[in-house]
Biopython code that builds the backbone (N, CA, C, O; Angstrom):
import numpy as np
from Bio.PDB.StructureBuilder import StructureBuilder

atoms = [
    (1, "UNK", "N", (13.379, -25.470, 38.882)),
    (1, "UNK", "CA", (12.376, -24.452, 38.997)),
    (1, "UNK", "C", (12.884, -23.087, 38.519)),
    (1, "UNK", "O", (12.099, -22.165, 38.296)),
    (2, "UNK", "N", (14.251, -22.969, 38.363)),
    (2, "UNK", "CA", (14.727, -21.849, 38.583)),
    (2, "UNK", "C", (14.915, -21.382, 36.721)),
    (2, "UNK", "O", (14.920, -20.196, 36.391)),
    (3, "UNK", "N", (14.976, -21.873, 36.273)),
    (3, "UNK", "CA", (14.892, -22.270, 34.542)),
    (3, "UNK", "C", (13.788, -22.277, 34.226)),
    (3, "UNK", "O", (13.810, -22.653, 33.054)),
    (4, "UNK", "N", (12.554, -22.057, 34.582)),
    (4, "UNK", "CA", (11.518, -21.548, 34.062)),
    (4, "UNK", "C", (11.408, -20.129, 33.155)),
    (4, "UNK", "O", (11.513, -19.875, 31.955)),
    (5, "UNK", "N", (11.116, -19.271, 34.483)),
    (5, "UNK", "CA", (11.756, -18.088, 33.892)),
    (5, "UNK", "C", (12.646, -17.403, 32.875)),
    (5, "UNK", "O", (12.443, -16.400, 32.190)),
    (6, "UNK", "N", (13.745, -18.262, 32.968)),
    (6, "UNK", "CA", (15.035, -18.334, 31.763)),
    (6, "UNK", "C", (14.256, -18.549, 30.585)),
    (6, "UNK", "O", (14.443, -17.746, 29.670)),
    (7, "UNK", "N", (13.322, -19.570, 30.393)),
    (7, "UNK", "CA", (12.848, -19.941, 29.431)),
    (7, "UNK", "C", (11.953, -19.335, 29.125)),
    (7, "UNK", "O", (11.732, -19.375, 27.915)),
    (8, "UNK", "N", (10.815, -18.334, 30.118)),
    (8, "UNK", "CA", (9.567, -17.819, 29.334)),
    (8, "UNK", "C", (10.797, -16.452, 28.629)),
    (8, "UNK", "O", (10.336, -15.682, 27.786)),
    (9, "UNK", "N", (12.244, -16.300, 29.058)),
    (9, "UNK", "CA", (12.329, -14.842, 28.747)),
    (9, "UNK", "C", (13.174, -15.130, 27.561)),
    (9, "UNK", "O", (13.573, -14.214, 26.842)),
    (10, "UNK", "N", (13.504, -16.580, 27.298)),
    (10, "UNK", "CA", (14.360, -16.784, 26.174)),
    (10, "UNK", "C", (12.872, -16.973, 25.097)),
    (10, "UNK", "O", (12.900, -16.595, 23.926)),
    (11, "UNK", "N", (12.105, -17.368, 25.490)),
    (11, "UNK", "CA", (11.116, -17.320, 24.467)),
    (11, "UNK", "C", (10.220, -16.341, 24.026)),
    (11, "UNK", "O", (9.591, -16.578, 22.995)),
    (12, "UNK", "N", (10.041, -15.255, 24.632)),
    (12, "UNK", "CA", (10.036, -13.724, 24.878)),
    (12, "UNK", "C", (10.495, -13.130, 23.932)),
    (12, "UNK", "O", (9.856, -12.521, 23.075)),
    (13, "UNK", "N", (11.946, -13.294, 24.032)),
    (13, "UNK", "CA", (13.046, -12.926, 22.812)),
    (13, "UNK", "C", (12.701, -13.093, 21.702)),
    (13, "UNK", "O", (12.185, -12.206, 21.022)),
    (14, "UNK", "N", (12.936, -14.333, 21.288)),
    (14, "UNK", "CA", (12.959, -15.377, 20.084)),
    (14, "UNK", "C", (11.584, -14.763, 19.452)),
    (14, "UNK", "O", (11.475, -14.624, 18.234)),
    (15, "UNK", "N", (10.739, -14.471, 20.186)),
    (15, "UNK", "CA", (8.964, -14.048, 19.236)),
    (15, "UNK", "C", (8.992, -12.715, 19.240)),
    (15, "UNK", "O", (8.116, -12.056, 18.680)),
    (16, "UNK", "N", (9.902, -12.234, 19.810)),
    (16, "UNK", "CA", (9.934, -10.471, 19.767)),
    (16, "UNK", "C", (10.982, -10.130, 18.167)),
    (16, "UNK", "O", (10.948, -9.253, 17.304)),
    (17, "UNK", "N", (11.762, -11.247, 18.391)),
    (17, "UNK", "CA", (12.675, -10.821, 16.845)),
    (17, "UNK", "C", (12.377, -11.183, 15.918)),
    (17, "UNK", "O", (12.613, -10.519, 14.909)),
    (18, "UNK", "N", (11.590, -12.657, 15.837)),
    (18, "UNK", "CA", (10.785, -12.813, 14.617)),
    (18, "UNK", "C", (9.825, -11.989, 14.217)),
    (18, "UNK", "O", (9.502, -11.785, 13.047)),
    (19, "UNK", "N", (9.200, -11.343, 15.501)),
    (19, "UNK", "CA", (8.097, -9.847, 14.413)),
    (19, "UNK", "C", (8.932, -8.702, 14.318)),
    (19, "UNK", "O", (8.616, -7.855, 13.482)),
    (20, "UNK", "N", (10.100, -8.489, 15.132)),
    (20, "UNK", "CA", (10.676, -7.269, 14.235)),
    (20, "UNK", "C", (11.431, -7.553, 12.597)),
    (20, "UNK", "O", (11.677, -6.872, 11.601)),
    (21, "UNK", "N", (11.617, -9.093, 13.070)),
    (21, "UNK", "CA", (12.049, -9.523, 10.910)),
    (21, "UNK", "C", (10.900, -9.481, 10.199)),
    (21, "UNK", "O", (11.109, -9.862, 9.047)),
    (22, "UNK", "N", (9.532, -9.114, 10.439)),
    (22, "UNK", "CA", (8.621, -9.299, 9.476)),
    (22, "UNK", "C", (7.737, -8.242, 9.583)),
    (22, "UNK", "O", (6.635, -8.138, 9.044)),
    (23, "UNK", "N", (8.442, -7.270, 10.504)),
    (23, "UNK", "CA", (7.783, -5.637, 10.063)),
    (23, "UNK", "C", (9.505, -4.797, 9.733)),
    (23, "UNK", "O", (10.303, -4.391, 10.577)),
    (24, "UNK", "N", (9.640, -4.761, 7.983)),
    (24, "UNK", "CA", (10.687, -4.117, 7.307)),
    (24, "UNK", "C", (10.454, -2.504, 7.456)),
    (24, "UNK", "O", (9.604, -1.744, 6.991)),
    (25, "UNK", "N", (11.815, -2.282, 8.482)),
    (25, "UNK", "CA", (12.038, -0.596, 8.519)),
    (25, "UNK", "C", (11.695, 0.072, 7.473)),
    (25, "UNK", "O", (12.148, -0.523, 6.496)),
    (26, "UNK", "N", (11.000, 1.216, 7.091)),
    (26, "UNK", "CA", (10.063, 1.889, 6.145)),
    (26, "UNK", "C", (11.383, 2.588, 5.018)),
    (26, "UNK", "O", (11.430, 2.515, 3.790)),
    (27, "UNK", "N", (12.339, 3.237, 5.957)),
    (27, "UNK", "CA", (13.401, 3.522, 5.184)),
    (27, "UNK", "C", (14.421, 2.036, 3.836)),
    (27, "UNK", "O", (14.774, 2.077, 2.658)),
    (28, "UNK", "N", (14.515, 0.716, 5.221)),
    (28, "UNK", "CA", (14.840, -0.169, 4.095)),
    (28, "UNK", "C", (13.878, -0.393, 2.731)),
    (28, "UNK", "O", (14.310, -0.718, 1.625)),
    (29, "UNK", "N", (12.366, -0.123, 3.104)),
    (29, "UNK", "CA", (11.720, -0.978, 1.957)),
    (29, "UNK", "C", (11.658, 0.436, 1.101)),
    (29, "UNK", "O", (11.188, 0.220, -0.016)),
    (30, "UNK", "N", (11.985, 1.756, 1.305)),
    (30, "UNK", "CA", (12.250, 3.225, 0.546)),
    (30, "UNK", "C", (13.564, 2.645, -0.540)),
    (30, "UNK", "O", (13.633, 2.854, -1.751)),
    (31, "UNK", "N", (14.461, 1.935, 0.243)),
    (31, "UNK", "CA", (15.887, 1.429, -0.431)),
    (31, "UNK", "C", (15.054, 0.270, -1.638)),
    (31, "UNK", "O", (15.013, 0.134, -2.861)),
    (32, "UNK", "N", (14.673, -0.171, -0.838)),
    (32, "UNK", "CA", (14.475, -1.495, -2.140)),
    (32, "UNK", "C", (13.516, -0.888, -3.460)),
    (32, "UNK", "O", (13.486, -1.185, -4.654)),
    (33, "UNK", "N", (12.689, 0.196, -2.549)),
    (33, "UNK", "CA", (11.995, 0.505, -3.814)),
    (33, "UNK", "C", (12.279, 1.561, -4.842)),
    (33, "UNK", "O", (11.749, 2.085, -5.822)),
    (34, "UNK", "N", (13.459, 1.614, -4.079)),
    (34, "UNK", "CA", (14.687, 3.038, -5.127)),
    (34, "UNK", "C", (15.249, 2.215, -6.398)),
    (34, "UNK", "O", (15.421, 2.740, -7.498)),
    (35, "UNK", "N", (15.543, 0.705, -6.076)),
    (35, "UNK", "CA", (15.814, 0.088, -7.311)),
    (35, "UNK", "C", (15.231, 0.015, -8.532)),
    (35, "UNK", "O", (15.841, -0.185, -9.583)),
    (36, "UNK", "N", (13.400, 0.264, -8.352)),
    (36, "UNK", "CA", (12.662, 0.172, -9.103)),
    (36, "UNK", "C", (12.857, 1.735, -10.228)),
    (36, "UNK", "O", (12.397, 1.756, -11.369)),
    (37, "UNK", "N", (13.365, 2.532, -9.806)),
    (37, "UNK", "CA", (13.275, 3.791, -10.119)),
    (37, "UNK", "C", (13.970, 3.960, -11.546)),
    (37, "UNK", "O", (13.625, 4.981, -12.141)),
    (38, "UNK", "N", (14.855, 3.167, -12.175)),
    (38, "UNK", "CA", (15.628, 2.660, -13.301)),
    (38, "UNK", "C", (14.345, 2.764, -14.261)),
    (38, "UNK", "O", (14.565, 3.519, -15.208)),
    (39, "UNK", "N", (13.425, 2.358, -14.259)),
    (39, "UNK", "CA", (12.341, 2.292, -15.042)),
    (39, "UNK", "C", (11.143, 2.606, -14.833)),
    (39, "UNK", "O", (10.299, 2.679, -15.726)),
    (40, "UNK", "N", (10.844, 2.923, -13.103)),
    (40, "UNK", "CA", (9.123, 3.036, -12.807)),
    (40, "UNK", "C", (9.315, 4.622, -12.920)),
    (40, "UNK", "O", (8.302, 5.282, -13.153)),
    (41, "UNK", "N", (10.801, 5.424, -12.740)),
    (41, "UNK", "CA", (10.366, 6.859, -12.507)),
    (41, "UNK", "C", (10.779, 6.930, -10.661)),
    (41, "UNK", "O", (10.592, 5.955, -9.933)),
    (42, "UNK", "N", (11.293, 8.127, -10.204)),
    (42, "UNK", "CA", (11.517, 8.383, -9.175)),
    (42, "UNK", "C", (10.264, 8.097, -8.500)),
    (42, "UNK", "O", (9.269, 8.408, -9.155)),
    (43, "UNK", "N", (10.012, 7.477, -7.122)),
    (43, "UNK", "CA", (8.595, 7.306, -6.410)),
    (43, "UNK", "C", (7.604, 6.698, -7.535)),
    (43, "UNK", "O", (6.446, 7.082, -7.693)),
    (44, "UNK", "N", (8.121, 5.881, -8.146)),
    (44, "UNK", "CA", (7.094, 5.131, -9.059)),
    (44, "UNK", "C", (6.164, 6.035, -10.127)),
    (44, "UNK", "O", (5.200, 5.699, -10.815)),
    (45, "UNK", "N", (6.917, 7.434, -9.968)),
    (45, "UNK", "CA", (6.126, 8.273, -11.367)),
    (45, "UNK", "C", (7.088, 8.346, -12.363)),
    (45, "UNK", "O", (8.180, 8.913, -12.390)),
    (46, "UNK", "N", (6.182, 7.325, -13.600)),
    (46, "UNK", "CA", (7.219, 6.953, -14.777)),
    (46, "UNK", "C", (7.601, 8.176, -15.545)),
    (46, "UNK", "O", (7.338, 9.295, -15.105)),
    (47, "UNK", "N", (8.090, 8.028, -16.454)),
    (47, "UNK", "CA", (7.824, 8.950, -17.605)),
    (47, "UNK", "C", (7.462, 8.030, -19.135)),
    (47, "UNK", "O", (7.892, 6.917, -19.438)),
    (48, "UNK", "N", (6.617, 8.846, -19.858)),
    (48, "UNK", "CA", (5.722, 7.865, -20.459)),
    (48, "UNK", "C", (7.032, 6.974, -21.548)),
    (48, "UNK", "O", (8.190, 7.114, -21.941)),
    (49, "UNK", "N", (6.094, 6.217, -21.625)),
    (49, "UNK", "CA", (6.626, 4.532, -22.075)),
    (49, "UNK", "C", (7.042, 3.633, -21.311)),
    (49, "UNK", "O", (7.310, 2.499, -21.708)),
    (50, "UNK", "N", (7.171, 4.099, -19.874)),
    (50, "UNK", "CA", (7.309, 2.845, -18.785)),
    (50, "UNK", "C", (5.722, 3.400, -18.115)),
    (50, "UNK", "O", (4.976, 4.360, -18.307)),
    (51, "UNK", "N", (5.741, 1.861, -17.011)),
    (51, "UNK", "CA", (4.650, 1.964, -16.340)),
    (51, "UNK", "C", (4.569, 2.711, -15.051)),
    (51, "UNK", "O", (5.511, 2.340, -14.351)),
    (52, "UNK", "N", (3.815, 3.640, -14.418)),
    (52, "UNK", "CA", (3.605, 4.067, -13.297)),
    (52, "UNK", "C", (3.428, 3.122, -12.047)),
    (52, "UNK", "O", (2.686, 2.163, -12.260)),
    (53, "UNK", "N", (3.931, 3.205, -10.874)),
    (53, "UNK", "CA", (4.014, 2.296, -10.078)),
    (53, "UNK", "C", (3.396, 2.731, -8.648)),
    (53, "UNK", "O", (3.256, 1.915, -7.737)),
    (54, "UNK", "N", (2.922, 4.542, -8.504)),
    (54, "UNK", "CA", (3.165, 5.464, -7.943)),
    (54, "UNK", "C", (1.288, 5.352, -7.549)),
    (54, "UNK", "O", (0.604, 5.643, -8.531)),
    (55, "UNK", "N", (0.746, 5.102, -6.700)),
    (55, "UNK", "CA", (-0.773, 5.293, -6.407)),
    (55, "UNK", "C", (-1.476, 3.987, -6.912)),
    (55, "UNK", "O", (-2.545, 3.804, -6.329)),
    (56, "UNK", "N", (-1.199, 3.136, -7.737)),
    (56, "UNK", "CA", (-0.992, 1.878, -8.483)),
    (56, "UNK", "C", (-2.023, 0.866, -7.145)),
    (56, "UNK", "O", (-2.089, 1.332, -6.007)),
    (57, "UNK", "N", (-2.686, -0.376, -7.458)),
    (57, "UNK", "CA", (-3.285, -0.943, -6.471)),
    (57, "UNK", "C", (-2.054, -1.997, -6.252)),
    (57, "UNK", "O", (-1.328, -2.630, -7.019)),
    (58, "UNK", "N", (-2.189, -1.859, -4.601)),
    (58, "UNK", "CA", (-1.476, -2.670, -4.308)),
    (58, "UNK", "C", (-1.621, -4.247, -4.504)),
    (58, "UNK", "O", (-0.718, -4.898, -5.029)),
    (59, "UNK", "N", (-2.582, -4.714, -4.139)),
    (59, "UNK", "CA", (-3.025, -6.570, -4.253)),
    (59, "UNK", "C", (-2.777, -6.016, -5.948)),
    (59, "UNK", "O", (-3.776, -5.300, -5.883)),
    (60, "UNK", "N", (-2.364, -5.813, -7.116)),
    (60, "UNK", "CA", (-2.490, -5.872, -8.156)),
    (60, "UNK", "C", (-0.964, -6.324, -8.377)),
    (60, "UNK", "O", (-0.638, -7.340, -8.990)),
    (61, "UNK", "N", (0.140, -5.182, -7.634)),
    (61, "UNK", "CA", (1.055, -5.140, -8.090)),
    (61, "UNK", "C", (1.451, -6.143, -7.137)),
    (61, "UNK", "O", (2.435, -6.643, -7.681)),
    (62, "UNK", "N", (1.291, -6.693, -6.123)),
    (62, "UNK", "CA", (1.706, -7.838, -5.510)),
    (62, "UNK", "C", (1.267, -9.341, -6.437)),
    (62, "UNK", "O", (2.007, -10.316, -6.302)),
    (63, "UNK", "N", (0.244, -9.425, -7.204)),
    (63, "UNK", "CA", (-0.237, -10.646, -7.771)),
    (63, "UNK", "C", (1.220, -10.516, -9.010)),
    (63, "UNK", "O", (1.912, -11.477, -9.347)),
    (64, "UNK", "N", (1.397, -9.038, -9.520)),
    (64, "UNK", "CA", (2.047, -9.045, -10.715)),
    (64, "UNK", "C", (3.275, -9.696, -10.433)),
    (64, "UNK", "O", (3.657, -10.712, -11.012)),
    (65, "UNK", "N", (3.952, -9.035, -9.442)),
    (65, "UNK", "CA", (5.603, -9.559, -9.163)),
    (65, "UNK", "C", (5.287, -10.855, -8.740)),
    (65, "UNK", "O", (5.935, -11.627, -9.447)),
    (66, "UNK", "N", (4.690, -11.395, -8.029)),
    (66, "UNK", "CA", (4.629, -12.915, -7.764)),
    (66, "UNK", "C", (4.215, -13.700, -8.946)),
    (66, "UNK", "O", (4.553, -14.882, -9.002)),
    (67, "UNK", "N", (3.688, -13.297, -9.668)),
    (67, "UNK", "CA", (3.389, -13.780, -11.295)),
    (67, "UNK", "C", (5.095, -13.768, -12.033)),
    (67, "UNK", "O", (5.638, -14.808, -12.406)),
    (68, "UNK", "N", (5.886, -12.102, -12.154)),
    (68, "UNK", "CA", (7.205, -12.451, -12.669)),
    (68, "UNK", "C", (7.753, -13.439, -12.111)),
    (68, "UNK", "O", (8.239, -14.375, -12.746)),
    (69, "UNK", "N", (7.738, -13.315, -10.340)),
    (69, "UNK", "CA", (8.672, -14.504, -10.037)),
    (69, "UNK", "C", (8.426, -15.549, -10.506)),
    (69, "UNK", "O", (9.389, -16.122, -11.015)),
    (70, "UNK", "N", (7.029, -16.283, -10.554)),
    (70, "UNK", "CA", (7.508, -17.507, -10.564)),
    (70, "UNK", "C", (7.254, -17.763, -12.125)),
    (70, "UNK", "O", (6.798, -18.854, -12.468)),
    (71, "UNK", "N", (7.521, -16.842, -13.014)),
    (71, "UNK", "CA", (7.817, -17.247, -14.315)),
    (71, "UNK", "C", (5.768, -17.088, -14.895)),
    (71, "UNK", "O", (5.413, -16.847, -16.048)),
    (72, "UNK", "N", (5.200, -17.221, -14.179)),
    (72, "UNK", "CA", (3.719, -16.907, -14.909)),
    (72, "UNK", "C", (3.638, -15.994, -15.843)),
    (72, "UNK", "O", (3.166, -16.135, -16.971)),
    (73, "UNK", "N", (4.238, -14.771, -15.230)),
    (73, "UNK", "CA", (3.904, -13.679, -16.576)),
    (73, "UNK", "C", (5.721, -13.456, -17.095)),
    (73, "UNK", "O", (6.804, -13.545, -16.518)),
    (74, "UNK", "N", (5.293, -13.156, -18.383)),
    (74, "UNK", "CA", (6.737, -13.466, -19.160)),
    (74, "UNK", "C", (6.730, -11.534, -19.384)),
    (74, "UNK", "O", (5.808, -10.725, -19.486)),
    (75, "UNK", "N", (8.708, -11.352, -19.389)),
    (75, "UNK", "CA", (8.558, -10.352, -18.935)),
    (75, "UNK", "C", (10.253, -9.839, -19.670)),
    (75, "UNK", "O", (10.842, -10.919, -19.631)),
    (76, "UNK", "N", (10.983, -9.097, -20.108)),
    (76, "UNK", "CA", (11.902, -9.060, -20.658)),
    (76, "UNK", "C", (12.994, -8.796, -19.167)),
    (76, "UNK", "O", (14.099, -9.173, -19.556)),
    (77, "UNK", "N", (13.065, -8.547, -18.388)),
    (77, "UNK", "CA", (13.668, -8.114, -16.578)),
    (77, "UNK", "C", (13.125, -8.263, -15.640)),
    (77, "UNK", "O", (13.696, -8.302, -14.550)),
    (78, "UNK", "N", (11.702, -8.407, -15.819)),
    (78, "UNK", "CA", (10.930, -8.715, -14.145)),
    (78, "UNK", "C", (11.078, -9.722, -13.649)),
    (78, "UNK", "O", (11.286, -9.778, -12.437)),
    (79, "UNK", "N", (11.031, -10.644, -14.288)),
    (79, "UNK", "CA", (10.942, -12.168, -13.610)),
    (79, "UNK", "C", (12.436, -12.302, -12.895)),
    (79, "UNK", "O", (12.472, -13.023, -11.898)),
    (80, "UNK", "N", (13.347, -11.835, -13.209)),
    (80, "UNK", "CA", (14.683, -11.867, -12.699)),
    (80, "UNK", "C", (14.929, -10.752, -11.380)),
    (80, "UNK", "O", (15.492, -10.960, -10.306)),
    (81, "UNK", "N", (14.421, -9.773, -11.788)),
    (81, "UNK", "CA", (14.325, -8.481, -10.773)),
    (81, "UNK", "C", (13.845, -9.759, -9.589)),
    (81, "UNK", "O", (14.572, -10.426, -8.853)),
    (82, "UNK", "N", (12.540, -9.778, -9.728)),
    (82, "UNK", "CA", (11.474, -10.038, -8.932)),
    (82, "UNK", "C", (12.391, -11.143, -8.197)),
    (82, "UNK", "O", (12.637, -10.790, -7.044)),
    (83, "UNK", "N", (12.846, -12.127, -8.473)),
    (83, "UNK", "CA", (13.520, -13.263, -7.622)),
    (83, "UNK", "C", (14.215, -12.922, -6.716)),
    (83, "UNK", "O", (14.586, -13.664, -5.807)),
    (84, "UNK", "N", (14.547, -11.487, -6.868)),
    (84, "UNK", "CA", (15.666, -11.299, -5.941)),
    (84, "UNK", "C", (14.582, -10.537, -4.847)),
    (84, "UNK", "O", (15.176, -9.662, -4.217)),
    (85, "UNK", "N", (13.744, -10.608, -4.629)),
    (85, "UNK", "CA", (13.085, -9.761, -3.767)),
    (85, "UNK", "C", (12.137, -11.567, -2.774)),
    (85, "UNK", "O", (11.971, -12.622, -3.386)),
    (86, "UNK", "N", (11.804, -11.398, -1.570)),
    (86, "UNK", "CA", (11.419, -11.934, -1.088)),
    (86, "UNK", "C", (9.476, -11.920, -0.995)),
    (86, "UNK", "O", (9.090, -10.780, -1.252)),
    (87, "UNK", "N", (8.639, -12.602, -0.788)),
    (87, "UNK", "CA", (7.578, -12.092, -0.810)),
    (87, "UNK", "C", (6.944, -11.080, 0.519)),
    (87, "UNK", "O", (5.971, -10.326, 0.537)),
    (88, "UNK", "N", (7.547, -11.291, 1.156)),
    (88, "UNK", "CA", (7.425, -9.767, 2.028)),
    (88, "UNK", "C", (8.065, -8.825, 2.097)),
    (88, "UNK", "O", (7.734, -7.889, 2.826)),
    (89, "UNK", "N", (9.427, -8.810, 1.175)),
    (89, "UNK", "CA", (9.446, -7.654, 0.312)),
    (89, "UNK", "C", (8.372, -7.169, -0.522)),
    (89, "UNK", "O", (7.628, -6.241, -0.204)),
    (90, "UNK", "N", (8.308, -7.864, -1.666)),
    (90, "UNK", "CA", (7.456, -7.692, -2.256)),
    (90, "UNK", "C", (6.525, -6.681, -2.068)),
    (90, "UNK", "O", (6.357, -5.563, -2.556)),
    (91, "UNK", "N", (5.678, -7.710, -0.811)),
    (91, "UNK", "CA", (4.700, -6.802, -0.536)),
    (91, "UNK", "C", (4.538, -5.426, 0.245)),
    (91, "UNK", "O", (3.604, -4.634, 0.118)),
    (92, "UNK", "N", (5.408, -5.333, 0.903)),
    (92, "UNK", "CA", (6.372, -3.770, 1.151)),
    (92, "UNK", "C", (6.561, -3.064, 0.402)),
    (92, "UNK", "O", (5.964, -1.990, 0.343)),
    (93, "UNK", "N", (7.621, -3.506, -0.567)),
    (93, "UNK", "CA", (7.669, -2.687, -1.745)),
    (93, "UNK", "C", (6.502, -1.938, -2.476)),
    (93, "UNK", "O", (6.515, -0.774, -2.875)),
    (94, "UNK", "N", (5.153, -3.164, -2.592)),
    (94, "UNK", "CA", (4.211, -2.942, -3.475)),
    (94, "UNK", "C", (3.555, -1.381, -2.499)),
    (94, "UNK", "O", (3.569, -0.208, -2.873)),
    (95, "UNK", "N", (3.139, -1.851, -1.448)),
    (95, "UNK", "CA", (2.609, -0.875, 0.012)),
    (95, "UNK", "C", (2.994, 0.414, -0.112)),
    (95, "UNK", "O", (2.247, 1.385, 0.000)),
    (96, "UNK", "N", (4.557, 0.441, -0.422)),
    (96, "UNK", "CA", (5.376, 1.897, -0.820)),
    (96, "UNK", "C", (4.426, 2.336, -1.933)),
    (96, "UNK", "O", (3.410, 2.984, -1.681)),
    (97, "UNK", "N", (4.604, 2.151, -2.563)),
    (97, "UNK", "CA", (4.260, 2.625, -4.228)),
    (97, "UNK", "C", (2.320, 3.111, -4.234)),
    (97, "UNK", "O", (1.564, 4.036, -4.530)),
    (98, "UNK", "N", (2.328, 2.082, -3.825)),
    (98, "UNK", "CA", (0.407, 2.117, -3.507)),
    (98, "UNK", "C", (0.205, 3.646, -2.556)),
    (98, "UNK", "O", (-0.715, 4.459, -2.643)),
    (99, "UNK", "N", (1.134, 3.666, -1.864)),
    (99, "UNK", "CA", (0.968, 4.930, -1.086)),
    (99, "UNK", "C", (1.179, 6.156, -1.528)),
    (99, "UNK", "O", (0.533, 7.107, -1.087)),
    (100, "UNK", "N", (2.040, 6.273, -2.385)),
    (100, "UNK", "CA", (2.732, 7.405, -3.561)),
    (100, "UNK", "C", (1.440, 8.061, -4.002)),
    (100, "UNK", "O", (0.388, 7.443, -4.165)),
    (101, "UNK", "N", (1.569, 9.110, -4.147)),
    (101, "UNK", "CA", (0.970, 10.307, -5.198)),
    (101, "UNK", "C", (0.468, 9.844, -6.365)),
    (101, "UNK", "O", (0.920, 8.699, -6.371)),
    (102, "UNK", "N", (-0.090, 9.950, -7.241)),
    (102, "UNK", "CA", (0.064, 9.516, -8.809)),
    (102, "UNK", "C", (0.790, 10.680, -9.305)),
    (102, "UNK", "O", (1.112, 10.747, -10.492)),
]
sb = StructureBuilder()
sb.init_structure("model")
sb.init_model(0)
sb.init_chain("A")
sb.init_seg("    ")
for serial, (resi, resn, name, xyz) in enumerate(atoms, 1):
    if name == "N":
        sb.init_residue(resn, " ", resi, " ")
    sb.init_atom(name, np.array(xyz, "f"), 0.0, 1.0, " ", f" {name:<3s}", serial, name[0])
structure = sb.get_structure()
């Protein structure tokens, strides 16, 4: 009887850390989306001849990188970038950018 308890609080745990792994600290997904900055422009404002990433729709730029990843859209660095990112990165990442200024 006494292991009940133990168990609603071990299971308590276990569902409390799986949603803090699937809401990414705002500063980490700031980090991941600093990588992009090589080519989108600081905060996703390019400078012309790359693309703006910065106010950009998000469900757009989430279909796009899941398109590089899995090789759908052909791409001279994205499709490789993109693998290394998870899809809830991804979509973090994308969330950042969508939020940006133009």
């Amino acid at each position: 009887m006494t292991k009940i308890p133990f168990l609603i609080a071990a299971l308590f745990c276990a569902v409390s850390s799986v949603n803090a792994q699937t809401t990414p600290d705002p500063l980490q997904v700031r980090g991941w989306a600093a990588s992009c900055s090589n080519c989108h422009g600081t905060n996703g404002r390019a400078e012309s001849g790359s693309e703006s990433l910065a106010g950009a729709n998000k469900d757009d730029m989430i279909k796009k990188m899941l398109d590089f990843k899995a090789g759908r859209k052909p791409a001279t660095i994205m499709h490789q970038l993109a693998k290394g990112y998870s899809d809830d990165q991804i979509k973090a990442i994308a969330g950042y950018f969508a939020a940006q200024k133009k």
